[in-house]
C-alpha positions as CSV (number, residue, x, y, z in Angstrom):
1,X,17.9,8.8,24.9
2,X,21.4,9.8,24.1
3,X,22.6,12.1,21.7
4,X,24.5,9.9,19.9
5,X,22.0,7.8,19.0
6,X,19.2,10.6,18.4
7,X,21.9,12.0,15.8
8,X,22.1,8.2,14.3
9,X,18.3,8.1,14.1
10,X,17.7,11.7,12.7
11,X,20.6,10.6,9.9
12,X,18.8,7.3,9.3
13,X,15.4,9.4,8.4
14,X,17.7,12.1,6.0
15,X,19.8,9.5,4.2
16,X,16.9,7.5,3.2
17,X,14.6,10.1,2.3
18,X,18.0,11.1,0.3
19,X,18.3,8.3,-1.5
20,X,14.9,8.0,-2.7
21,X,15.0,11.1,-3.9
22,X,18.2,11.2,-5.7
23,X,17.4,7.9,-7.3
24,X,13.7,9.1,-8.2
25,X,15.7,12.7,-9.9
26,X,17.8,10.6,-11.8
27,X,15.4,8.7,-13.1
28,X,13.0,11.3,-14.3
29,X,15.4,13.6,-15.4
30,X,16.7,10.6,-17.9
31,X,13.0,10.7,-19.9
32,X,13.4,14.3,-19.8
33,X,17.0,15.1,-21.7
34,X,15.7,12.1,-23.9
35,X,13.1,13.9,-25.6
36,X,14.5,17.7,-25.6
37,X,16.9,19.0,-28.4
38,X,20.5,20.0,-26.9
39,X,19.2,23.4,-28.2
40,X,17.2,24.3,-25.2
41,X,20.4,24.5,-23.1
42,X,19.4,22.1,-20.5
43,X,22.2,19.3,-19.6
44,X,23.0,16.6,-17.2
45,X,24.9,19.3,-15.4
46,X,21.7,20.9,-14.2
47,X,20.8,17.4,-12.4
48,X,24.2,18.6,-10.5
49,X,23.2,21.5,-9.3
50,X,20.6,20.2,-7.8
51,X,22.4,18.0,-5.5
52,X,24.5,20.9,-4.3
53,X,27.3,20.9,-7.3
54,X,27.6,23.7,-9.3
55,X,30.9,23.4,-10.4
56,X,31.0,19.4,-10.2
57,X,34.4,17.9,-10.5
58,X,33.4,16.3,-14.4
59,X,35.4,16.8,-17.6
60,X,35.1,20.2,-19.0
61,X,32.1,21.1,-21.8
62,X,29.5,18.9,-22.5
63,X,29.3,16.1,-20.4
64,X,27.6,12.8,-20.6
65,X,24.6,10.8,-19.1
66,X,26.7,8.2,-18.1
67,X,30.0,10.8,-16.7
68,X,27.1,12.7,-14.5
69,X,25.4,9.4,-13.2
70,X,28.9,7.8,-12.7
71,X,29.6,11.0,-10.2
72,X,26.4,10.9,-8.6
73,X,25.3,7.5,-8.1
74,X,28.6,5.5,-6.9
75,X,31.4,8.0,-7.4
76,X,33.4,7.3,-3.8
77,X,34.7,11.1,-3.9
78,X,31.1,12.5,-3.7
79,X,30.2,12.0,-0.1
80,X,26.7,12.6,-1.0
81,X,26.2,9.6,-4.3
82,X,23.3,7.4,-4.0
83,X,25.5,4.4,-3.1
84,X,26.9,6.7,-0.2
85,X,23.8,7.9,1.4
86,X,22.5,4.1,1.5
87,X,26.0,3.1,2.9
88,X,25.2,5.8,5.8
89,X,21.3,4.7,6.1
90,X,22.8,1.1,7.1
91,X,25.5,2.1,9.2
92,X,23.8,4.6,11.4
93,X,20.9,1.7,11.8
94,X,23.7,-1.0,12.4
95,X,24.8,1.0,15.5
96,X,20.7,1.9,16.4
97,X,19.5,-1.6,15.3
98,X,18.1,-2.3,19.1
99,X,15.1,0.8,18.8
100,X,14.3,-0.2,15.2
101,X,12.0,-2.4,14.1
102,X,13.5,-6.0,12.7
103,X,11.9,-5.4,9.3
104,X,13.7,-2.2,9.1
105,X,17.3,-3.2,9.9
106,X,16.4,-6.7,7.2
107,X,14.9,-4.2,4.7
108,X,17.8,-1.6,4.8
109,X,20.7,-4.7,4.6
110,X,18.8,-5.5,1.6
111,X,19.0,-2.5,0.2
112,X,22.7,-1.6,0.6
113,X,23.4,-5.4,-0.9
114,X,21.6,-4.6,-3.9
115,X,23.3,-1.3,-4.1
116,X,26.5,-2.8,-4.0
117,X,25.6,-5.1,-6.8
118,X,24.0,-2.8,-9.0
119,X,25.4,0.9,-8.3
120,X,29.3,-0.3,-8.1
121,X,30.5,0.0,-11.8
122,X,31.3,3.7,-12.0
123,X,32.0,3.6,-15.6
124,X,29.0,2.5,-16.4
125,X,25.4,4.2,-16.1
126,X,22.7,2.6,-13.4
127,X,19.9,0.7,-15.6
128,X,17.0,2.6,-15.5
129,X,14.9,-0.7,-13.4
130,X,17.9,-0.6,-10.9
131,X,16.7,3.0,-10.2
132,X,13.5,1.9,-9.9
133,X,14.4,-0.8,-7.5
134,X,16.1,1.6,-5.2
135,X,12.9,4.0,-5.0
136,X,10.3,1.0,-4.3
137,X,12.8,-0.2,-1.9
138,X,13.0,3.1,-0.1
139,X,9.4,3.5,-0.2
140,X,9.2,0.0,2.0
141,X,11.3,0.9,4.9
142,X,9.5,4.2,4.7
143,X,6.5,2.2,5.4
144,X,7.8,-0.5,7.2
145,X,8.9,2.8,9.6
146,X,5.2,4.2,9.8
147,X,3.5,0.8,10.1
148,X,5.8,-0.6,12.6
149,X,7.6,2.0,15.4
150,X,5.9,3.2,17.8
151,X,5.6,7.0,18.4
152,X,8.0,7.6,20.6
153,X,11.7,10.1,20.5
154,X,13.6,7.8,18.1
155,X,10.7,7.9,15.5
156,X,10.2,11.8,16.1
157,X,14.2,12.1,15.4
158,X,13.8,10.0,12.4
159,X,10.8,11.8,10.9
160,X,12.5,15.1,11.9
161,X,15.3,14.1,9.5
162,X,13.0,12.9,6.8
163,X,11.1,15.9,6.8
164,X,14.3,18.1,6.6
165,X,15.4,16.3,3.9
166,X,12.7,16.8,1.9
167,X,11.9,20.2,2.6
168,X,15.4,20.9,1.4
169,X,15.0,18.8,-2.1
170,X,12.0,20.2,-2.8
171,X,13.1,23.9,-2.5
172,X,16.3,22.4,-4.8
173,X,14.1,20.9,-7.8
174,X,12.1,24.2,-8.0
175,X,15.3,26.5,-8.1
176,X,16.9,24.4,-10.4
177,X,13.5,24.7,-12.7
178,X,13.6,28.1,-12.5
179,X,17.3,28.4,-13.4
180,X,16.7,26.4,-16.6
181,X,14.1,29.1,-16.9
182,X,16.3,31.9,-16.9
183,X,19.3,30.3,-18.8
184,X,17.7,29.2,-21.4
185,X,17.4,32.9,-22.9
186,X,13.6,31.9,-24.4
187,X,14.9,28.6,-26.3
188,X,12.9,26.1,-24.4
189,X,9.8,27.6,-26.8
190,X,6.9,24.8,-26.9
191,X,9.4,22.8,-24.1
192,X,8.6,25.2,-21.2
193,X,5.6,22.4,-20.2
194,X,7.9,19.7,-20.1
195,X,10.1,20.7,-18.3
196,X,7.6,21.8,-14.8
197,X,6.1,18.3,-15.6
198,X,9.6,16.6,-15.0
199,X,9.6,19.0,-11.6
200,X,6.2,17.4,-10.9
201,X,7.6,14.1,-11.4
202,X,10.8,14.2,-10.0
203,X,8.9,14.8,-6.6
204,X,5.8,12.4,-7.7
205,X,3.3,15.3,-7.6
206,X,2.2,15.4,-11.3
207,X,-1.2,13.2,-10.5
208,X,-2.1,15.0,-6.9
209,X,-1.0,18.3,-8.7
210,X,-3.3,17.3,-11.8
211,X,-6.3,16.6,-9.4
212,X,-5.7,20.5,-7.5
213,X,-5.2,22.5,-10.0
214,X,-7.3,21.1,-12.9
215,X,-5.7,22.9,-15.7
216,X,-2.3,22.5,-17.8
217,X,1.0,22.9,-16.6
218,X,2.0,26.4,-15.5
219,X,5.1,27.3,-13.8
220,X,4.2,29.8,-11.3
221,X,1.1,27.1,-10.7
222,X,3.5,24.2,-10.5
223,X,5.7,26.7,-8.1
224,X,2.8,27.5,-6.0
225,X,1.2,23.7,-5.4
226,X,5.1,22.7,-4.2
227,X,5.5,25.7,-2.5
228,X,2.3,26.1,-1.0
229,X,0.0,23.0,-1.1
230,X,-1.4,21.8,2.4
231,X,-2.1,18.5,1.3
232,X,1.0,17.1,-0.5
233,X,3.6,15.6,1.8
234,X,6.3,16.8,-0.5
235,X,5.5,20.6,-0.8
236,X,7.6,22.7,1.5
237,X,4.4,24.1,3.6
238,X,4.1,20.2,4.2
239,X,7.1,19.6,5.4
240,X,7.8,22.1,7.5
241,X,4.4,21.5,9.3
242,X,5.6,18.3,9.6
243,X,8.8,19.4,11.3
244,X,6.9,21.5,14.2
245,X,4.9,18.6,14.5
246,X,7.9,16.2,15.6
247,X,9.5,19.1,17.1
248,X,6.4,19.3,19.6
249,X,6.7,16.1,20.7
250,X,10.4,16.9,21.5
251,X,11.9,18.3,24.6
252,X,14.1,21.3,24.4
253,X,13.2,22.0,21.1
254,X,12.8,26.1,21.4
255,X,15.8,27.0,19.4
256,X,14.9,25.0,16.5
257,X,11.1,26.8,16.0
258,X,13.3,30.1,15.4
259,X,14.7,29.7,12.2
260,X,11.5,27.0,11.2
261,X,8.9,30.0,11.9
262,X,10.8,32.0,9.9
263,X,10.8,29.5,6.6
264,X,7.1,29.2,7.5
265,X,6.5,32.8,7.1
266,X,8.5,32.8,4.1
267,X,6.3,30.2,2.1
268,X,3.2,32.0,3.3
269,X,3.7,35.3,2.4
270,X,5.5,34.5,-1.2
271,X,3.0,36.0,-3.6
272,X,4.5,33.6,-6.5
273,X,2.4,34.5,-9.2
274,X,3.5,37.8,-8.9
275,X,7.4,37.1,-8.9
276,X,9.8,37.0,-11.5
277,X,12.3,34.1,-12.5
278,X,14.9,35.8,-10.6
279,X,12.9,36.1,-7.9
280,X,11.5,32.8,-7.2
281,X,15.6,31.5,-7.1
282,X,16.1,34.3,-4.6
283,X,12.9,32.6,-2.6
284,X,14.1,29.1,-3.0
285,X,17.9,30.3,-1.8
286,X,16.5,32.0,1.6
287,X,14.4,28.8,1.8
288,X,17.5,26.5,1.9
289,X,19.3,28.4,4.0
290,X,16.2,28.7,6.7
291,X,16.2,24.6,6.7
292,X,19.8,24.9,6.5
293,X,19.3,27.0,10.3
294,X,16.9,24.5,11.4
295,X,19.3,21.3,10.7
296,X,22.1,23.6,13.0
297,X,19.5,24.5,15.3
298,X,18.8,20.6,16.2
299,X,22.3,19.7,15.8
300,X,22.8,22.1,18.8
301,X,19.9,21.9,20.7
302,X,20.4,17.9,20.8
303,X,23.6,16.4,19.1
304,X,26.0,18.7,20.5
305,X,24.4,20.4,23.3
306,X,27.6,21.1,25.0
307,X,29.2,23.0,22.6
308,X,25.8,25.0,22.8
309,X,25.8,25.4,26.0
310,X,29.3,26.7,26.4
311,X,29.0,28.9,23.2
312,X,25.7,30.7,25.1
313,X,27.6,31.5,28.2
């Protein structure tokens, strides 16, 4: 397989697992600021930085729904919007289209159209069924992948990506719970629940997390089942496990289990309920910058394995 096309593939995987989860964030994160008072100190800007922007290019102060989900969702400056990532999805299958299923190529053309017709306006915020759309829709070539391509390299690459992704947005939604923990200065009061229950369902775990744990919402139990869970295919010890799973079935794939045991070690030996605020965003920043390692680890070990070569001699 060339590298080209393994880097298309692994792309294809990231993008769409972006997208769902950007679109599924969005959308949960709209209930949430609907029913807390401004008081608690929790804004649109912390939906931000979550995606990476800390210091998002957005009028200065307070800043609206409909400015933040502008930026985000179709804002052609921000190479990582919604409309963006699905643009990219399409693309890197356009020029793969040959080792994907039919159904997958129809399904991910028919998702970039209705992103272009419902995602384009930038003034103007993304109904909350359009949001909807997008996830179900992400969900089916999700599926459609599973159900349909054989188990071969460009379906390892692609779940490889997938599993990256997620890994990475899961560690993101925790920090950015915790920050809103820690900024908040003690106003959130009787609104601490809510919020780990809009972590739970910005990832979809609130029923699976529910059936675990079989008590109310606590943070350091809502950190530990994301962190932790062996079950959930969106906790971080899930995804990881399913990254040395596709990197098994991959040649050449030494350098990549490096930085991957590493993050491994990390979830299992957090004690969470014995850390602090402070501590668990520490955590979560070593964690993003372990599958940080592991994305440049494949990148070198497949993608651009003659820069690697030549930078080890």
């Amino acid at each position: 397989m060339l590298s080209r096309v393994a880097e298309r593939v692994y792309w294809i995987g990231r993008y769409i697992e972006r997208t769902e989860s950007t679109a599924r964030l969005l959308l949960v994160y709209s209930g949430l600021l609907l029913d807390l008072p401004p008081s608690v100190g929790i804004s649109w800007r912390n939906v931000c930085s979550i995606m990476g922007y800390d210091d998002p290019p957005l009028p200065p102060g307070d800043t609206t729904r409909e400015q933040v989900l502008g930026f985000l969702v179709a804002n052609p400056g921000n190479p990582s919007s919604l409309l963006r990532s699905i643009e990219q999805a399409r693309e890197n299958a356009r020029t793969t289209r040959e080792i994907l299923p039919s159904k997958v190529w129809r399904a991910l053309n028919e998702l970039q159209l209705f992103g272009r017709s419902k995602l384009t306006d930038t003034d103007t915020a993304p109904r909350l069924e359009d949001l909807d759309d997008i996830i179900e829709r992400c969900q089916l070539i999700s599926g459609l992948v599973t159900g349909t391509m054989s188990r071969g390299v460009p379906y390892r690459f692609l779940k490889l990506g997938q599993d990256l992704e997620r890994a990475d947005m899961s560690s993101r939604i925790i920090d950015v719970g915790a920050q809103s923990l820690l900024s908040s200065d003690g106003r959130l009061g009787g609104y601490e629940n809510s919020l780990w229950i809009t972590v739970l369902r910005s990832l979809s775990a609130y029923q699976m997390y529910c059936q675990s744990v079989r008590r109310r919402v606590i943070g350091s139990d809502v950190i530990n089942f994301l962190l932790k869970d062996k079950q959930f295919p969106r906790s971080i010890y899930y995804c990881l496990n399913a990254v040395r799973t596709s990197l098994g079935k991959l040649p050449n794939h030494d350098g990549c289990l490096v930085p991957l045991t590493a993050g491994g070690e990390r979830v299992t030996d957090a004690k969470v309920r014995e850390l602090d605020v402070a501590a668990i965003r520490r955590l979560m920043d070593e964690l993003q910058r372990d599958i940080g390692n592991v994305h440049n680890a494949v990148v070198a070990s497949w993608f651009q394995p003659e820069a690697h070569s030549s930078a080890a001699n």
